[in-house]
C-alpha positions in Angstrom: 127.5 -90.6 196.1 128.5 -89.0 199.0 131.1 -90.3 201.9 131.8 -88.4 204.9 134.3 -90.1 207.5 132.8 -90.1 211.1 135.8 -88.4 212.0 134.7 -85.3 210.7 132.8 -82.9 212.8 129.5 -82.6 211.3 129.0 -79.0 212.4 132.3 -78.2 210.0 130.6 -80.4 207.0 127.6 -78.7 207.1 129.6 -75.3 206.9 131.8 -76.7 203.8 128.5 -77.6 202.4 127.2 -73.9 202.9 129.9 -72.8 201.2 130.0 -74.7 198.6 126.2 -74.4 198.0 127.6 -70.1 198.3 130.1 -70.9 195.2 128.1 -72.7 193.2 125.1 -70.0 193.4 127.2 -66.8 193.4 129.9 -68.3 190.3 126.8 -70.2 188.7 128.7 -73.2 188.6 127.8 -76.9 189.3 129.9 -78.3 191.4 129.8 -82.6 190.8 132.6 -83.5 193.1 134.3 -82.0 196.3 137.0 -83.9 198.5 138.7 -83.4 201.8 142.5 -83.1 200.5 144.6 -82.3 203.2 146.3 -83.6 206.2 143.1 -85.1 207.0 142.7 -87.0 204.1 146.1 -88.0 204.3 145.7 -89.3 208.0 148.5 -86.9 209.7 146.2 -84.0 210.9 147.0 -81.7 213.8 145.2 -80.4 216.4 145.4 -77.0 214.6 145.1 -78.4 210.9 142.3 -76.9 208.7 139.9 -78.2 206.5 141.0 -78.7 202.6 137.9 -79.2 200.8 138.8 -79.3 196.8 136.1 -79.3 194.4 135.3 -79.7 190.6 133.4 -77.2 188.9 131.4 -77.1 185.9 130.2 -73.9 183.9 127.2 -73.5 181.9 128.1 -75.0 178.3 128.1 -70.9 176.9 130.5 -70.1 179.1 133.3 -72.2 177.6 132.4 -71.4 174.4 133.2 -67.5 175.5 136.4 -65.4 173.2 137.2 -64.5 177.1 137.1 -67.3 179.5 136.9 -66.6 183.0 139.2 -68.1 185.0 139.5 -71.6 185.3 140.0 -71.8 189.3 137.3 -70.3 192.4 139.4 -69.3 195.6 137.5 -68.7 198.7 138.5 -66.9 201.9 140.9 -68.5 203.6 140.4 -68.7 207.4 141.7 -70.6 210.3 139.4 -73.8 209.7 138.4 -73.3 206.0 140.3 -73.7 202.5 137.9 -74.0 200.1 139.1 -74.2 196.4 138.0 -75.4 192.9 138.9 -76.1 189.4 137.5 -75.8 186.6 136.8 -79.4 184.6 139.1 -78.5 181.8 142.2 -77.4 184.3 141.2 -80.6 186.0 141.4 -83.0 182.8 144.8 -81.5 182.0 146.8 -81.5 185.5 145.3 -85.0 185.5 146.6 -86.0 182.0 150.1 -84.4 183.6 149.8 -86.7 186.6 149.3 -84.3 189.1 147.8 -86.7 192.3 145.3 -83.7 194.0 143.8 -83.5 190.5 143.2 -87.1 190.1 141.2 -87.3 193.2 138.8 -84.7 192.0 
């Protein structure tokens, strides 16, 4: 399922989705589910506001079963227009369970 307000330039979407097609590839990562969470989402945006796109990542099933996880977040460069971050499903679950709001909407 994807949803992509019309108020959204689609030049910026197709970037977000280049860099998220970058993470997934470079972190080998699936990434199920990414949302606008900022002041866009939120309906206050500025003329100057960036672009929060959150996502949900998941790693391949050896990689959890590792003595030495890697971390459970991916942080991109942060730019003017771009802020591009992820969690990990298992960070997700439990900031969910702890009833943090961004991580519900993931």
């Amino acid at each position: 399922m994807r949803a992509v307000p019309s108020s959204l330039d689609t030049t910026v979407v197709g970037e977000i989705d280049r860099r998220l097609s970058s993470v997934s590839e470079e972190h080998e990562v699936r990434i199920p589910r990414a949302i606008e969470s900022g002041s866009r989402a939120w309906g206050f945006s500025s003329p100057d506001s960036d672009y929060d796109c959150r996502f949900l990542f998941i790693r391949p099933r050896e990689q959890y079963l590792s003595l030495w996880p890697a971390r459970d977040v991916i942080e991109t460069p942060l730019d003017n227009t771009y802020d591009v971050n992820g969690w990990d499903l298992a960070k997700t679950v439990e900031l969910a369970v702890k009833g943090n709001a961004t991580a519900e909407l993931h």
